[in-house]
BALOBA-1460 file (C-alpha; in Angstrom, 3 decimals):
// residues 326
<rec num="1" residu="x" x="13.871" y="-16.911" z="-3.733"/>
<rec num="2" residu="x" x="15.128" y="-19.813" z="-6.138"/>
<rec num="3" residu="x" x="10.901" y="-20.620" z="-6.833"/>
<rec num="4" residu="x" x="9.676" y="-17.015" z="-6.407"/>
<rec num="5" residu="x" x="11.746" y="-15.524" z="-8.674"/>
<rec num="6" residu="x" x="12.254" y="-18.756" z="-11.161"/>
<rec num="7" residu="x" x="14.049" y="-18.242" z="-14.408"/>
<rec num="8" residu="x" x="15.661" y="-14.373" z="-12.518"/>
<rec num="9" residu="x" x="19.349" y="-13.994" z="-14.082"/>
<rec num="10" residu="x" x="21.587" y="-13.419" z="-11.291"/>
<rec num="11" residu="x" x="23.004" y="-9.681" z="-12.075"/>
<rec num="12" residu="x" x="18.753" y="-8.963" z="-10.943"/>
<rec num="13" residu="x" x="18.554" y="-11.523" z="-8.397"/>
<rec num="14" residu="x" x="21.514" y="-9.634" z="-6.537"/>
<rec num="15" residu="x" x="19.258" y="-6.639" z="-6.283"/>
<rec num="16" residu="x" x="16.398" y="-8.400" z="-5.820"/>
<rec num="17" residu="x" x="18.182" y="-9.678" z="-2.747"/>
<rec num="18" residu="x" x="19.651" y="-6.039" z="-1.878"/>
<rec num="19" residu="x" x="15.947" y="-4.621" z="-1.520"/>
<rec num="20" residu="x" x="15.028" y="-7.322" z="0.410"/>
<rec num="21" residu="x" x="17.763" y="-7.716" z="3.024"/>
<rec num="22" residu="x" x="19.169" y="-4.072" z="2.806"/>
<rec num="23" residu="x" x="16.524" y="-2.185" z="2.347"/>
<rec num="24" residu="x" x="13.790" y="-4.124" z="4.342"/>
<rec num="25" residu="x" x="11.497" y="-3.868" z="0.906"/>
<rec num="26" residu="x" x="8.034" y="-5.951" z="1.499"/>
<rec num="27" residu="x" x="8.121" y="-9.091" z="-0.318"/>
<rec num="28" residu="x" x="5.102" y="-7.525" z="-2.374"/>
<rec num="29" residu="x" x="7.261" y="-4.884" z="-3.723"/>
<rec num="30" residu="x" x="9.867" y="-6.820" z="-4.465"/>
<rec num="31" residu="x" x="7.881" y="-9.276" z="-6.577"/>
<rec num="32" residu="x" x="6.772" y="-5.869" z="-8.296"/>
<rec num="33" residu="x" x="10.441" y="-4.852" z="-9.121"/>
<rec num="34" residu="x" x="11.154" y="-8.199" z="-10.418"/>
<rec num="35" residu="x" x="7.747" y="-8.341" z="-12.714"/>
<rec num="36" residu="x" x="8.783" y="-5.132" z="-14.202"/>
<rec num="37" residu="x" x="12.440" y="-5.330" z="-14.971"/>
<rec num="38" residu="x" x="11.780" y="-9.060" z="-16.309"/>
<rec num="39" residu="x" x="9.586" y="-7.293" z="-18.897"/>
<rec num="40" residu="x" x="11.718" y="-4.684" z="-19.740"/>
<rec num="41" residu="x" x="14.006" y="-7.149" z="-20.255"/>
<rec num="42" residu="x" x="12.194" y="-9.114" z="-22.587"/>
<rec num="43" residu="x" x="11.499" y="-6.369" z="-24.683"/>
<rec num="44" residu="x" x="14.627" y="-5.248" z="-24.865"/>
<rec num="45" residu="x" x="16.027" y="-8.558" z="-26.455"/>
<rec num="46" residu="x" x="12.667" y="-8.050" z="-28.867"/>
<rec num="47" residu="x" x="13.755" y="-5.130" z="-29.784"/>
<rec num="48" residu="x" x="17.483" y="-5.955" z="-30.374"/>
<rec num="49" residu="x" x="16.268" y="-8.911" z="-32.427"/>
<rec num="50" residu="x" x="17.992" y="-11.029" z="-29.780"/>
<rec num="51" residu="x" x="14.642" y="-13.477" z="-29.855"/>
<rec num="52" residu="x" x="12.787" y="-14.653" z="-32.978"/>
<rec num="53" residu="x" x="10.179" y="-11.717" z="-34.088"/>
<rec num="54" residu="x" x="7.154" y="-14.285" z="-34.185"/>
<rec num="55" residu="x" x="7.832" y="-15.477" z="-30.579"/>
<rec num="56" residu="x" x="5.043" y="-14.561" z="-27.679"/>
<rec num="57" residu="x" x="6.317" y="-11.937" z="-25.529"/>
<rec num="58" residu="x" x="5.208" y="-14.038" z="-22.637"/>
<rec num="59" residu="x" x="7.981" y="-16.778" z="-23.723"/>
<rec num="60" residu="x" x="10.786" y="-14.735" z="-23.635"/>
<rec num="61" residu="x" x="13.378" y="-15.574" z="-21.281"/>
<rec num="62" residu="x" x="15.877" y="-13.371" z="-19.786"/>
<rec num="63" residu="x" x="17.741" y="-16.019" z="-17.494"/>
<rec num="64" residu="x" x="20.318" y="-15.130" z="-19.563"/>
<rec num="65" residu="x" x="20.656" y="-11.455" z="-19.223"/>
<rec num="66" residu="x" x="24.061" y="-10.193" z="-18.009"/>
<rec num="67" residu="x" x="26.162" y="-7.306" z="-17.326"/>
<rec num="68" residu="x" x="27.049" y="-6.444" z="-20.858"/>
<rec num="69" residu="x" x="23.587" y="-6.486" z="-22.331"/>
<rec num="70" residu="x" x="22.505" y="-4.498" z="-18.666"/>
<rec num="71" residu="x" x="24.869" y="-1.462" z="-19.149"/>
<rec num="72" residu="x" x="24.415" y="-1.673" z="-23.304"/>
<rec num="73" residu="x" x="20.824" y="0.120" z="-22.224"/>
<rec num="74" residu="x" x="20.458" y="3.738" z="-22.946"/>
<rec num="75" residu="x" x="18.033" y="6.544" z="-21.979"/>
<rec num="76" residu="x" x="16.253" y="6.052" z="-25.299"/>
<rec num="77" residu="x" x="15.518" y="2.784" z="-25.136"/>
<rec num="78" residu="x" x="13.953" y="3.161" z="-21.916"/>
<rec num="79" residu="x" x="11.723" y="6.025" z="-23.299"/>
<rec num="80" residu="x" x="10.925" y="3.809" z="-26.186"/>
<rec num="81" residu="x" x="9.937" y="0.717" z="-23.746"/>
<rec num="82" residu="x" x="7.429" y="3.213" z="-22.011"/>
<rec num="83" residu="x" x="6.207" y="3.960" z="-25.643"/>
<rec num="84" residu="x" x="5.699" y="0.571" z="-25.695"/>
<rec num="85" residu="x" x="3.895" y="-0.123" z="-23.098"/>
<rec num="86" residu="x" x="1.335" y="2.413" z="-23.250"/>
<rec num="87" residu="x" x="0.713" y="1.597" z="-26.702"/>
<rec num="88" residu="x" x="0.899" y="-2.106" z="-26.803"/>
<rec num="89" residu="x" x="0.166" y="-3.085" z="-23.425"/>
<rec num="90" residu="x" x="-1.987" y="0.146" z="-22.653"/>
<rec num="91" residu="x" x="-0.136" y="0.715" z="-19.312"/>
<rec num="92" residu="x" x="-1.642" y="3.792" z="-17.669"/>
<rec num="93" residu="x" x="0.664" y="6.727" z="-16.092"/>
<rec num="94" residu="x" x="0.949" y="4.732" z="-12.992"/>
<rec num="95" residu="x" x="1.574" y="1.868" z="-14.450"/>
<rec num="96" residu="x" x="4.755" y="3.514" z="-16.411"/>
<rec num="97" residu="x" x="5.641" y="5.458" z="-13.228"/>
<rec num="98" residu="x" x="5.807" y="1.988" z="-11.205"/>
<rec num="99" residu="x" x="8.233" y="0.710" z="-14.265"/>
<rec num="100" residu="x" x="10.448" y="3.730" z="-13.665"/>
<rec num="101" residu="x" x="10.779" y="3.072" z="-10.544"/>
<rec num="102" residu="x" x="11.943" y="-0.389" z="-10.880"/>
<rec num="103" residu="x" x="14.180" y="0.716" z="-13.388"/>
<rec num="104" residu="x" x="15.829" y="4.177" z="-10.945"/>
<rec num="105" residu="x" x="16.127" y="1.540" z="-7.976"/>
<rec num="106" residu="x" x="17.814" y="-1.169" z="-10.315"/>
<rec num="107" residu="x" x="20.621" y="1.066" z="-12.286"/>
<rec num="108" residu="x" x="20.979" y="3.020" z="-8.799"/>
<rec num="109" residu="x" x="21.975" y="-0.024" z="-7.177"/>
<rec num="110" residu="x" x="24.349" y="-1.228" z="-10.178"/>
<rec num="111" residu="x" x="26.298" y="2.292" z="-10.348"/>
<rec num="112" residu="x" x="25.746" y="3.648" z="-6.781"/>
<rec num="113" residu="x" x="26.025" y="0.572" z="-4.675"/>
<rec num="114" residu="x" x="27.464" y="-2.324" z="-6.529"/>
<rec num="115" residu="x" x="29.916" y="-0.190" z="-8.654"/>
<rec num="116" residu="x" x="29.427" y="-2.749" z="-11.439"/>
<rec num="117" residu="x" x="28.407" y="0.368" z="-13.843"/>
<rec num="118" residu="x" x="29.053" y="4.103" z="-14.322"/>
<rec num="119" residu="x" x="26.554" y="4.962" z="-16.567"/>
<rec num="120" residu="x" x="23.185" y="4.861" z="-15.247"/>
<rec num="121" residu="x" x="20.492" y="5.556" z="-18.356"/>
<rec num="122" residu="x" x="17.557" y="5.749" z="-15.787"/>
<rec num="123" residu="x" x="18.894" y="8.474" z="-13.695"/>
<rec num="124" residu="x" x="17.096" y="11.802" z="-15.261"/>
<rec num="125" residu="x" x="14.021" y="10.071" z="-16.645"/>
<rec num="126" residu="x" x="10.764" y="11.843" z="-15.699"/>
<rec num="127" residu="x" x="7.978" y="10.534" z="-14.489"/>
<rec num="128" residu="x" x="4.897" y="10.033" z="-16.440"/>
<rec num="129" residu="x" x="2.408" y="12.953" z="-14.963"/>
<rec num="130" residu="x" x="-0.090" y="11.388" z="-12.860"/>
<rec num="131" residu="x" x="-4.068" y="12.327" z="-12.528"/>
<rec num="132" residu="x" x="-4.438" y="13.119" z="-8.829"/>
<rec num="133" residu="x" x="-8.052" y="11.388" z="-7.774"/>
<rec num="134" residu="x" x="-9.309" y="11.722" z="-4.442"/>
<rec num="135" residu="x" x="-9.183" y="8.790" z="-2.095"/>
<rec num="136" residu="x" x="-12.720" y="6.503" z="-1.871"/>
<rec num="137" residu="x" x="-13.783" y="6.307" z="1.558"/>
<rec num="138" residu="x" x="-17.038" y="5.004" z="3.511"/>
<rec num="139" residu="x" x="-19.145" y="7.925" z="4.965"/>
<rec num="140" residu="x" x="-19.732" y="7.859" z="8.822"/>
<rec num="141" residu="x" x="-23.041" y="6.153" z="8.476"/>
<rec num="142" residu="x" x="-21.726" y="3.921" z="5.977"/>
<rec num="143" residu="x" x="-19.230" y="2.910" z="9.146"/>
<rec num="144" residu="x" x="-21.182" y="2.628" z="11.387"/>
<rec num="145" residu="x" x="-23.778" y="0.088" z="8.622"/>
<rec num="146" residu="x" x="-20.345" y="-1.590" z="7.858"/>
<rec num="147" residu="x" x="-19.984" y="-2.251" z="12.231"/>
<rec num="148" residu="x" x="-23.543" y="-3.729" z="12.382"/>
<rec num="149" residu="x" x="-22.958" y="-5.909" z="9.634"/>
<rec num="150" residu="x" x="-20.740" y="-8.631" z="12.104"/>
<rec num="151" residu="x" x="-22.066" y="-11.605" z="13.360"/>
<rec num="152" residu="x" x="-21.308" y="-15.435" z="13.319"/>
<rec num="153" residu="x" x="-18.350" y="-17.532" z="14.825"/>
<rec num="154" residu="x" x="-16.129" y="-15.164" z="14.929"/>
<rec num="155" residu="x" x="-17.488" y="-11.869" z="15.687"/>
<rec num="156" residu="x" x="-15.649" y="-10.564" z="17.882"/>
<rec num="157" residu="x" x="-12.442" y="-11.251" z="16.197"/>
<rec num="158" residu="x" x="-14.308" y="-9.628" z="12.638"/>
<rec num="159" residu="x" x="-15.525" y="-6.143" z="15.064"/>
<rec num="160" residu="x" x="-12.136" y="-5.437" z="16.584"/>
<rec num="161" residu="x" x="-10.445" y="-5.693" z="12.593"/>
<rec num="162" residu="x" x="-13.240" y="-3.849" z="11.574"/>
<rec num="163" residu="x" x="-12.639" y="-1.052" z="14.551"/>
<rec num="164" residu="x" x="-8.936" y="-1.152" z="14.046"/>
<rec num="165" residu="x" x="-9.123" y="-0.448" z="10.688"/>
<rec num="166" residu="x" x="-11.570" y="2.286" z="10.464"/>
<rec num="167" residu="x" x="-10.476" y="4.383" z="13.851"/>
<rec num="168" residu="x" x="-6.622" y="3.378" z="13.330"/>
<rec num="169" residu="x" x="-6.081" y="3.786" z="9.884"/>
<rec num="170" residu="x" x="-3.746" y="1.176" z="9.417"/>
<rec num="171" residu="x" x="-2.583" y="-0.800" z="6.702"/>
<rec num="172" residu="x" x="-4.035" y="-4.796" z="5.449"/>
<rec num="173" residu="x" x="-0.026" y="-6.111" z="6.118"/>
<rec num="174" residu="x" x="0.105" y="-3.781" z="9.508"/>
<rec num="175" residu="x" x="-3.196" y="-5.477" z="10.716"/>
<rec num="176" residu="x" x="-2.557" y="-8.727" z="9.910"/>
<rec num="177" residu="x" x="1.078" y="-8.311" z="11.456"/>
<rec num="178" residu="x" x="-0.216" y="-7.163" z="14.784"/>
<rec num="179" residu="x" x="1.563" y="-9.316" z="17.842"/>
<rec num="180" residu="x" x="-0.372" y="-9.331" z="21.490"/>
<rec num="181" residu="x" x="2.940" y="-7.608" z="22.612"/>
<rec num="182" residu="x" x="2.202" y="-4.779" z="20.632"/>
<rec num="183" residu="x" x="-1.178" y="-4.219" z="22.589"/>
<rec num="184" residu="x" x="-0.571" y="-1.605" z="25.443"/>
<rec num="185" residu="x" x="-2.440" y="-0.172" z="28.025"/>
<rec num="186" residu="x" x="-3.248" y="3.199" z="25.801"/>
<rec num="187" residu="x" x="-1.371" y="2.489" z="22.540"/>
<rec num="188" residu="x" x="-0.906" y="0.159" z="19.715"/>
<rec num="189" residu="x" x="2.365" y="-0.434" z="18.309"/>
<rec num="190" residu="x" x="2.227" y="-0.452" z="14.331"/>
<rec num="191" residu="x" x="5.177" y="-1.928" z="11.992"/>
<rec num="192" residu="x" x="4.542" y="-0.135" z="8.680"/>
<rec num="193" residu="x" x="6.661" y="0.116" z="5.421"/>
<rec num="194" residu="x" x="10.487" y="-0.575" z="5.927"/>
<rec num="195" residu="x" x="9.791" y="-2.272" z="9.327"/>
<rec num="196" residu="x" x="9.406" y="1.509" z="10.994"/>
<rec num="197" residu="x" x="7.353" y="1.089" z="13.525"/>
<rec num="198" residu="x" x="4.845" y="4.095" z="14.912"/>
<rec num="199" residu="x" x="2.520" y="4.533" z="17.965"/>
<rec num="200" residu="x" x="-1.129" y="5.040" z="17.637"/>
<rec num="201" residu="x" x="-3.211" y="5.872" z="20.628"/>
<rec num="202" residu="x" x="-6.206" y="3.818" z="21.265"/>
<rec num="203" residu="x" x="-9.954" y="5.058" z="21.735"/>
<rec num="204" residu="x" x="-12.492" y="4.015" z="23.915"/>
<rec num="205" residu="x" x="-14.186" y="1.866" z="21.074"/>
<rec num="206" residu="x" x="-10.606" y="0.120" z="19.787"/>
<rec num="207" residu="x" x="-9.959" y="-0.838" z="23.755"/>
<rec num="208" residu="x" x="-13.029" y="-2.181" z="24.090"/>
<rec num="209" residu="x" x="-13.504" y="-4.391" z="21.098"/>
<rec num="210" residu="x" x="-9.786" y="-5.520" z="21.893"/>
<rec num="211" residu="x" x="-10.694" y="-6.616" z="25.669"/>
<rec num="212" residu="x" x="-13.991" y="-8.422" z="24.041"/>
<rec num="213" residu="x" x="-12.181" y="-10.138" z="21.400"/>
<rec num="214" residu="x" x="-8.726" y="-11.642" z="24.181"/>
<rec num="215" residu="x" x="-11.952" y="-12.983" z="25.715"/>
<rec num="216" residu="x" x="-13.506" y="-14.307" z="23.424"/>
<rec num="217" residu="x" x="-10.309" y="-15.487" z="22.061"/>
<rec num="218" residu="x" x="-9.335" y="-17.076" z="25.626"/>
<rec num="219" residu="x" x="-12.592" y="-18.794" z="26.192"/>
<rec num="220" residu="x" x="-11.881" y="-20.494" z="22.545"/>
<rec num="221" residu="x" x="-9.981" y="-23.805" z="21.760"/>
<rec num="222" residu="x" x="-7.660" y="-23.776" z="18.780"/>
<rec num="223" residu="x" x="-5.726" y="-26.912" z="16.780"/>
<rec num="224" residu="x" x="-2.407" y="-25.261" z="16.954"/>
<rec num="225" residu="x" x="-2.462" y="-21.647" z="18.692"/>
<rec num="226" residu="x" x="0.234" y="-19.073" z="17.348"/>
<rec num="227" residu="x" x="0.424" y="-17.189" z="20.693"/>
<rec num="228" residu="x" x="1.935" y="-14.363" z="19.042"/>
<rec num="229" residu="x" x="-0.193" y="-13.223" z="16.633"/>
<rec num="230" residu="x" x="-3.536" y="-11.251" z="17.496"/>
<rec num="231" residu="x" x="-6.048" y="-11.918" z="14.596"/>
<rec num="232" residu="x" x="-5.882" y="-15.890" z="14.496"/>
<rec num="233" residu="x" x="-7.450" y="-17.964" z="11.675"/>
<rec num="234" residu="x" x="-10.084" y="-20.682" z="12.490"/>
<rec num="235" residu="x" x="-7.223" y="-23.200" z="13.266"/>
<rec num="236" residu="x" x="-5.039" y="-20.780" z="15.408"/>
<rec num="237" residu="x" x="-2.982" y="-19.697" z="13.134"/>
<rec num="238" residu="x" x="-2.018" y="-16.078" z="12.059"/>
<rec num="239" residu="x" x="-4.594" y="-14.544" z="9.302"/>
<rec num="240" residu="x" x="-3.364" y="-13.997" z="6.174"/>
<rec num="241" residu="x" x="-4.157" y="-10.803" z="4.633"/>
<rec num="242" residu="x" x="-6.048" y="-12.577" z="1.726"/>
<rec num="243" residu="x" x="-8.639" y="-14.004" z="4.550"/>
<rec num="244" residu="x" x="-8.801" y="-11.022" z="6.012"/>
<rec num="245" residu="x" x="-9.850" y="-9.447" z="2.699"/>
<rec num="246" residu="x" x="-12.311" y="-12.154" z="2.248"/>
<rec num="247" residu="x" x="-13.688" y="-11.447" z="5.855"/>
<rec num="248" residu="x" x="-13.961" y="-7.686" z="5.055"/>
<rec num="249" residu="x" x="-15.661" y="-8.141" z="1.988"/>
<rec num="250" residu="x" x="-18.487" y="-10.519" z="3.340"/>
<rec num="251" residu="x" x="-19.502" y="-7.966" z="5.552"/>
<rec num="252" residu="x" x="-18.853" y="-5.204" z="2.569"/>
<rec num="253" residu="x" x="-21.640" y="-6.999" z="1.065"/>
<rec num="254" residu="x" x="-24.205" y="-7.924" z="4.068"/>
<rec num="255" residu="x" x="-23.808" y="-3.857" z="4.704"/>
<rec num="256" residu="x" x="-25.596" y="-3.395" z="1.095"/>
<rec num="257" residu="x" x="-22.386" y="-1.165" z="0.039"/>
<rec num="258" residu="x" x="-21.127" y="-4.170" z="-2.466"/>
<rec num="259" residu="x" x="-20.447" y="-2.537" z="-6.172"/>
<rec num="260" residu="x" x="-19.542" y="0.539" z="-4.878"/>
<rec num="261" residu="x" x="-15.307" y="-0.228" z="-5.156"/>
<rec num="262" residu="x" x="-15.067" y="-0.117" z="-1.213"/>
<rec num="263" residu="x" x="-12.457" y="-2.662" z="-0.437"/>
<rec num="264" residu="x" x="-9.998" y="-2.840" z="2.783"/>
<rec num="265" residu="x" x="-7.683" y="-0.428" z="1.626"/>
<rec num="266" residu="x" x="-10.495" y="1.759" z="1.456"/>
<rec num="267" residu="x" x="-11.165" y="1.226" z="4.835"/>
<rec num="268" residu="x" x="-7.714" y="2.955" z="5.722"/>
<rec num="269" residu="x" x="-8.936" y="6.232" z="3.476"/>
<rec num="270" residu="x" x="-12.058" y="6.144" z="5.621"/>
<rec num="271" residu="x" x="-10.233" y="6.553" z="8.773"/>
<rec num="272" residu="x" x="-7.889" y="9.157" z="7.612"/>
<rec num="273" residu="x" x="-11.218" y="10.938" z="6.572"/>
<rec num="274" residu="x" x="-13.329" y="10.917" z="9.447"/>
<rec num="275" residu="x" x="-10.090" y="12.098" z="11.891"/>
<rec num="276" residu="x" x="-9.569" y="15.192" z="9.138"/>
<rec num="277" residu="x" x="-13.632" y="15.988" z="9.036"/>
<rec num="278" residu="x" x="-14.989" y="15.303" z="12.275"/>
<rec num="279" residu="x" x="-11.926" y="15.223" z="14.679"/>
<rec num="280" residu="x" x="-9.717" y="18.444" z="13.864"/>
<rec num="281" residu="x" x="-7.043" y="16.598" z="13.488"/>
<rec num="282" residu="x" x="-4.022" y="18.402" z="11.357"/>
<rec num="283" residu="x" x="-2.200" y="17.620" z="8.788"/>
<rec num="284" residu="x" x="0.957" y="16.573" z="10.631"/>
<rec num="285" residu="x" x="-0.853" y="14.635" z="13.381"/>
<rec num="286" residu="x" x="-2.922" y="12.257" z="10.424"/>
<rec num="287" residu="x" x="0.360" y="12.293" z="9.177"/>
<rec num="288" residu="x" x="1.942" y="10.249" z="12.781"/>
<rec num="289" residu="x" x="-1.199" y="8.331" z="12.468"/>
<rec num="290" residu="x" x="-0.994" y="6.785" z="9.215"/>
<rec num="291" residu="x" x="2.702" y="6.430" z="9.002"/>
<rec num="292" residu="x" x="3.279" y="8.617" z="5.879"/>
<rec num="293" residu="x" x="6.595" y="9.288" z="4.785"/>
<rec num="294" residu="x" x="5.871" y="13.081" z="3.537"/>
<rec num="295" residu="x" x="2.956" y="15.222" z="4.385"/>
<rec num="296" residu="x" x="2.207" y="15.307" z="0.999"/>
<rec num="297" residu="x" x="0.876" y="12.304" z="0.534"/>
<rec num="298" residu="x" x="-1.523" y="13.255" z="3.675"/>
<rec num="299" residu="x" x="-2.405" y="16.466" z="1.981"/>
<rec num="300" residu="x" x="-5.139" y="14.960" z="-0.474"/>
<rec num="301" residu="x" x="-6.865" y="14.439" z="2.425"/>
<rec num="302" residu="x" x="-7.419" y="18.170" z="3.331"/>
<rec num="303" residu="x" x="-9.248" y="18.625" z="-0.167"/>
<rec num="304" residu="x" x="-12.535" y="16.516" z="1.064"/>
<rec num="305" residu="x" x="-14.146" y="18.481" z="3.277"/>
<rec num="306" residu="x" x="-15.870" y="21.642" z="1.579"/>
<rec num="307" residu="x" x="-17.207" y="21.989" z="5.197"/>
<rec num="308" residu="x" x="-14.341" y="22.937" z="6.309"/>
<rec num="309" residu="x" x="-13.439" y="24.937" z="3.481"/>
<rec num="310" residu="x" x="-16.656" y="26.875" z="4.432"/>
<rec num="311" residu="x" x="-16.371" y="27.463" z="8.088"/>
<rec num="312" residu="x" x="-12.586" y="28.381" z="7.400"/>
<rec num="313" residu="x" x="-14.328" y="31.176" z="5.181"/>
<rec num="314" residu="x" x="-16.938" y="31.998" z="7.383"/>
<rec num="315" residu="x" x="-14.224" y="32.192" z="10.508"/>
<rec num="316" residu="x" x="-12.265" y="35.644" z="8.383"/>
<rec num="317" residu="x" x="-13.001" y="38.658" z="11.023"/>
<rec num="318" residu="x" x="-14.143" y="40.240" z="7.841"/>
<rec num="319" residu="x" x="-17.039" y="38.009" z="7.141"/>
<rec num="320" residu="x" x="-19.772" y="39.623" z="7.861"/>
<rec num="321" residu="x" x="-18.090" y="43.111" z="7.504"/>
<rec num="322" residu="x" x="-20.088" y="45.414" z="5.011"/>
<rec num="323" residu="x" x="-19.161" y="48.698" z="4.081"/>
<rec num="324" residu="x" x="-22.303" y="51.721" z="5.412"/>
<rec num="325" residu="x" x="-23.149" y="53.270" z="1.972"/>
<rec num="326" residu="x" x="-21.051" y="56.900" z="1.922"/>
């Protein structure tokens, strides 16, 4: 953490190290907690006039942040740091919502856990209201373009991602953290967010392009094998999920569907799609599938289809019911 976090004072470090070991936070999100409260910190000795006016907000450092200056924060100067933001650094709603939520998880810990405070200025803020857009996804013949894109080397490896991904709906980090153990006869085993892992039955075409790819995989010598992991790099070690976004977007582009803001998350939207539109599958079961925490978050899916919207109409006992004239 000493590199990764370089220059962190040690009252954030400490709950830096809580979301990690505690709460099982991905190392991702925990780089995103400490981006955020470092520059909330270094506006907040900008604004006290703790730094020289002139000096680049980049330069600022808040190595020395402690305690007293921590719990000398009130609610108003957090609502005039998300002032700031959106005007100065022209953070969207997101972007301020993400901020807030470093800042709830930071002063929770600090009065809540830690008992090091008992005020906690973050605790009623509200959230910046958020534009709800509907998810991108590929259409089914886009998929199936996207499938007959693979070739090369390493095709078979490529497909099964590819099938994973777009009948599985998983996640870049839950692909990419895929073990041969977790391969059963019928089911995958999938470690999503806070290490909870879910089960995921497998179709025909995921069992398949798994059995072609351990053969292809057998039949294939590496430098140093990690016989753990089931996606393996050229060399035999375990993909990273920045090759495997490099892999998906070469065959993004030989598909023709390059500049159209499909990417690998994408892929995961596309999957959730094609379940809700072609396979009647419910709100609670996409829900299992994709390992959200709250059906809400599943919900936006429900609003794609007008199809179904219009055979739901069409299916009222009183659709085709008209009235003889009196």
């Amino acid at each position: 953490m000493a590199d990764t976090y370089f220059g962190c004072p040690a009252i954030i470090k400490e709950f830096l190290l809580y979301m990690e070991t505690i709460r099982n936070l991905s190392p991702r999100t925990i780089q995103g907690y400490w981006v955020d409260l470092r520059t909330f910190f270094r506006y907040i000795k900008l604004s006290r006039n703790l730094v020289p006016s002139d000096i680049n907000f980049e330069d600022i450092k808040v190595d020395d942040v402690d305690l007293s200056l921590v719990g000398s924060v009130t609610t108003m100067d957090i609502y005039e740091y998300l002032h700031y933001v959106m005007k100065d650094r022209d953070n969207s709603a997101s972007a301020r919502s993400r901020k807030i939520s470093a800042l709830r998880s930071f002063y929770k810990y600090l009065t809540v856990k830690a008992h090091k405070l008992d005020n906690d200025p973050a605790k009623d803020l509200e959230v910046p209201a958020l534009k709800k857009a509907l998810p991108k996804y590929l259409s089914l013949e886009q998929s199936i373009d996207l499938l007959n894109s693979v070739d090369g080397d390493f095709k078979e490896r490529d497909y099964c991602m590819l099938v994973l991904l777009l009948n599985c709906g998983m996640r870049l980090s839950e692909l990419v953290g895929i073990d041969i153990s977790d391969i059963h006869e019928e089911t995958i085993t999938i470690t999503g967010k806070g290490n909870k892992e879910r089960q995921v039955y497998l179709n025909n075409a995921c069992k398949k392009a798994i059995a072609r790819y351990f053969h292809a995989r057998n039949n294939r010598t590496y430098k140093n094998k990690d016989r753990n992991a089931l996606f393996l790099s050229r060399t035999g070690s375990r993909l990273t999920p920045r090759r495997v976004e490099q892999i998906i977007n070469s065959y993004i582009e030989k598909a023709g569907l390059a500049g159209l803001g499909f990417t690998v998350h994408k892929l995961r939207h596309t999957a959730a799609t094609l379940m809700y539109r072609y396979g009647n599958v419910d709100v609670l079961a996409l829900k299992e599938i994709l390992g959200h925490a709250h059906t809400s978050t599943t919900e936006i899916y429900t609003h794609l289809d007008d199809g179904r919207l219009r055979d739901a109409a069409d299916s009222s006992p009183l659709a085709d019911f008209e009235s003889s004239p009196s």
